[in-house]
C-alpha positions as CSV (number, residue, x, y, z in Angstrom):
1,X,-44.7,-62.0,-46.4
2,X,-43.3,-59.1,-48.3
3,X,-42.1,-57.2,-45.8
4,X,-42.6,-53.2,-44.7
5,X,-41.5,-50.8,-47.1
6,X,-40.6,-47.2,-46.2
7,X,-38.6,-44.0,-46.9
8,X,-38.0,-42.4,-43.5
9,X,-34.7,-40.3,-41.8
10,X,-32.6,-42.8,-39.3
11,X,-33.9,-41.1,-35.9
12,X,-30.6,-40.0,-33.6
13,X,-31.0,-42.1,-30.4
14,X,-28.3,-41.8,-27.7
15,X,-24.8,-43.1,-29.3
16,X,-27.3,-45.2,-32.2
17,X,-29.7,-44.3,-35.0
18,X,-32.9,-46.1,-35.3
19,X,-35.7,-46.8,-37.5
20,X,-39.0,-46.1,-35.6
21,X,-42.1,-47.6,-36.4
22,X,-45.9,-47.4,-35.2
23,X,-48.0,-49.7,-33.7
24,X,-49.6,-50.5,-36.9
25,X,-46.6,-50.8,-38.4
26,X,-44.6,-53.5,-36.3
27,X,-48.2,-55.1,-36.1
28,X,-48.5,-56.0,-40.3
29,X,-45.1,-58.0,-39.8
30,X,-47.5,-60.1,-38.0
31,X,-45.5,-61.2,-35.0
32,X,-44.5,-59.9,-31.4
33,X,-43.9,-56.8,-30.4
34,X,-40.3,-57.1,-30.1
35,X,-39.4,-59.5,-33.1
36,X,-36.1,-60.6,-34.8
37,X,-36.0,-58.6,-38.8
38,X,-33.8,-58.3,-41.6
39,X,-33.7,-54.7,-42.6
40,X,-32.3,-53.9,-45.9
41,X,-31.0,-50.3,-46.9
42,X,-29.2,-50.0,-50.1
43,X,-28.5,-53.6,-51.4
44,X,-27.4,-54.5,-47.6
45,X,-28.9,-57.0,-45.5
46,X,-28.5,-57.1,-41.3
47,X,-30.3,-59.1,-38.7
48,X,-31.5,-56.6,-35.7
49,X,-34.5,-57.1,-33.6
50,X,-37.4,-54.7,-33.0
51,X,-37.5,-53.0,-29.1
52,X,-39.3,-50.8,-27.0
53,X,-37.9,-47.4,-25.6
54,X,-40.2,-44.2,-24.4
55,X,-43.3,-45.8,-25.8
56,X,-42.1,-46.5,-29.4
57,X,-40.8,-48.9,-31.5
58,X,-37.2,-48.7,-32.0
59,X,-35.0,-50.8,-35.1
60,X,-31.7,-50.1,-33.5
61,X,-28.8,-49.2,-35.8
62,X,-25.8,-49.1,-33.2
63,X,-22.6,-48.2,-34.8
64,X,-21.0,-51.6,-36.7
65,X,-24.7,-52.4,-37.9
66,X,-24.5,-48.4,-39.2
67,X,-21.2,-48.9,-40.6
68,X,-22.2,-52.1,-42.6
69,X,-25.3,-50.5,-43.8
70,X,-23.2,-47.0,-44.8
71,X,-25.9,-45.0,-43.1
72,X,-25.6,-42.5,-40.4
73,X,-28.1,-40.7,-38.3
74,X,-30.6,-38.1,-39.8
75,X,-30.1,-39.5,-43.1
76,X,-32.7,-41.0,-45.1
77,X,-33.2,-43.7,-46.5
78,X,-35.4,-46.6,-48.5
79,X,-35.5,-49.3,-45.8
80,X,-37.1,-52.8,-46.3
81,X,-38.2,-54.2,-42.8
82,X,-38.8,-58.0,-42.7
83,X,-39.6,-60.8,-40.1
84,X,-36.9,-63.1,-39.2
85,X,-37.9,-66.4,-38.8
86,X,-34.3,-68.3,-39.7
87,X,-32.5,-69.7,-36.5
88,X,-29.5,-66.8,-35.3
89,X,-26.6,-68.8,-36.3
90,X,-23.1,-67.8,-34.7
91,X,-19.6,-68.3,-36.3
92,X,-17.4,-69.6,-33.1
93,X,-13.6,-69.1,-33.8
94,X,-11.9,-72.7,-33.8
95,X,-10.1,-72.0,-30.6
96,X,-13.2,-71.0,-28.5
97,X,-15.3,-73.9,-29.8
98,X,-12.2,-76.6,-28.7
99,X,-12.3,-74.9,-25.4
100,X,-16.1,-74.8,-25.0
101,X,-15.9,-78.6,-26.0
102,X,-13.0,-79.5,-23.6
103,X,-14.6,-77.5,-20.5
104,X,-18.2,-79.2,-21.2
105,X,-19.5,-76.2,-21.5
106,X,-20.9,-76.0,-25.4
107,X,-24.5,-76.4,-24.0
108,X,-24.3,-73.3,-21.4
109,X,-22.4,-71.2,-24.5
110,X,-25.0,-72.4,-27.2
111,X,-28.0,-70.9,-24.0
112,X,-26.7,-67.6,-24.0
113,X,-28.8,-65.2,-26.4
114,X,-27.7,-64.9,-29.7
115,X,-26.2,-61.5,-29.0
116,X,-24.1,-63.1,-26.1
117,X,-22.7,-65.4,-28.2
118,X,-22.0,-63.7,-31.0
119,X,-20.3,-61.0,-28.5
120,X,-18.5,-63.8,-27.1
121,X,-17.1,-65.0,-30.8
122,X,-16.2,-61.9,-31.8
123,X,-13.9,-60.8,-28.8
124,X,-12.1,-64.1,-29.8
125,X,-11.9,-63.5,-33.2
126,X,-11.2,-60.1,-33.6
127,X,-7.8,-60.8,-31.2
128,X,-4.8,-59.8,-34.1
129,X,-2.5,-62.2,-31.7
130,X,-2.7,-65.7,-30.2
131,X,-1.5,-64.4,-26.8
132,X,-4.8,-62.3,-26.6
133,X,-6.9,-64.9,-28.5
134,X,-6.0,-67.2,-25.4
135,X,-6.6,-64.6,-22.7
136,X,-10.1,-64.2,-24.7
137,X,-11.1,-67.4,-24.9
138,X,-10.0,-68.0,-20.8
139,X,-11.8,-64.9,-20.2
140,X,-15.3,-66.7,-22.5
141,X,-14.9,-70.0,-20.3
142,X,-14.6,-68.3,-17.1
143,X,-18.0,-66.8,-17.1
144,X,-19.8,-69.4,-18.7
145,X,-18.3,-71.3,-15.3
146,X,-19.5,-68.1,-13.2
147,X,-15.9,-67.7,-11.9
């Protein structure tokens, strides 16, 4: 599988910019409609996921996926659209995975979607101090225990 190849100006969608793609486009990755893919834009690799919205196919650049990329709506750009097939793996900060493991509660963390959890893991790690890191990781715990 070589992937989708294509030149085309990042659409302006609400707050994101998105790659959008026909029928017959999505349909030669060979896969659902809504699929995990790496798209590559200038040397740079991210993991997104096809979706739905108004009838077409939508890659979804929201900001930090923009700002990785260094792309901005209504530019264009040489874009290589992939299937993802590799497992969504999720870098859990030390003091979130202790608690997850003390609590019992690594099995409901590692069911959430991999956008949950890496939401979850990145509220914990992006904490500058270990007073907030703490509050974050109560915070990751407590809904994971529906409180």
């Amino acid at each position: 599988m070589t992937g989708l190849r294509l030149t085309t100006e990042l659409a302006r969608r609400g707050p994101a910019a998105a790659i959008v793609l026909t029928d017959e486009q999505v349909a030669t990755l060979g896969a659902a409609k809504t699929p995990p893919v790496r798209v590559t834009i200038g040397g740079v690799t991210v993991r997104v996921r096809i979706g739905r919205m108004g009838g077409e196919n939508l890659v979804g650049l929201n900001k930090a996926v923009r700002a990785e990329l260094g792309v901005e709506a209504g530019q264009t750009v040489d874009a290589l659209v992939e299937l993802d097939e590799q497992p969504r793996e999720v870098d859990v900060p030390t003091e979130l995975a202790e608690a997850l493991d003390a609590e019992g509660l690594r099995a409901a963390f590692d069911a959430l979607a991999p956008s949950a959890r890496k939401e979850h893991a990145r509220s914990v790690a992006d904490a500058k101090r270990a007073d907030t890191r703490a509050r974050r990781v109560e915070a990751v715990v407590a809904s994971l225990r529906g409180s």
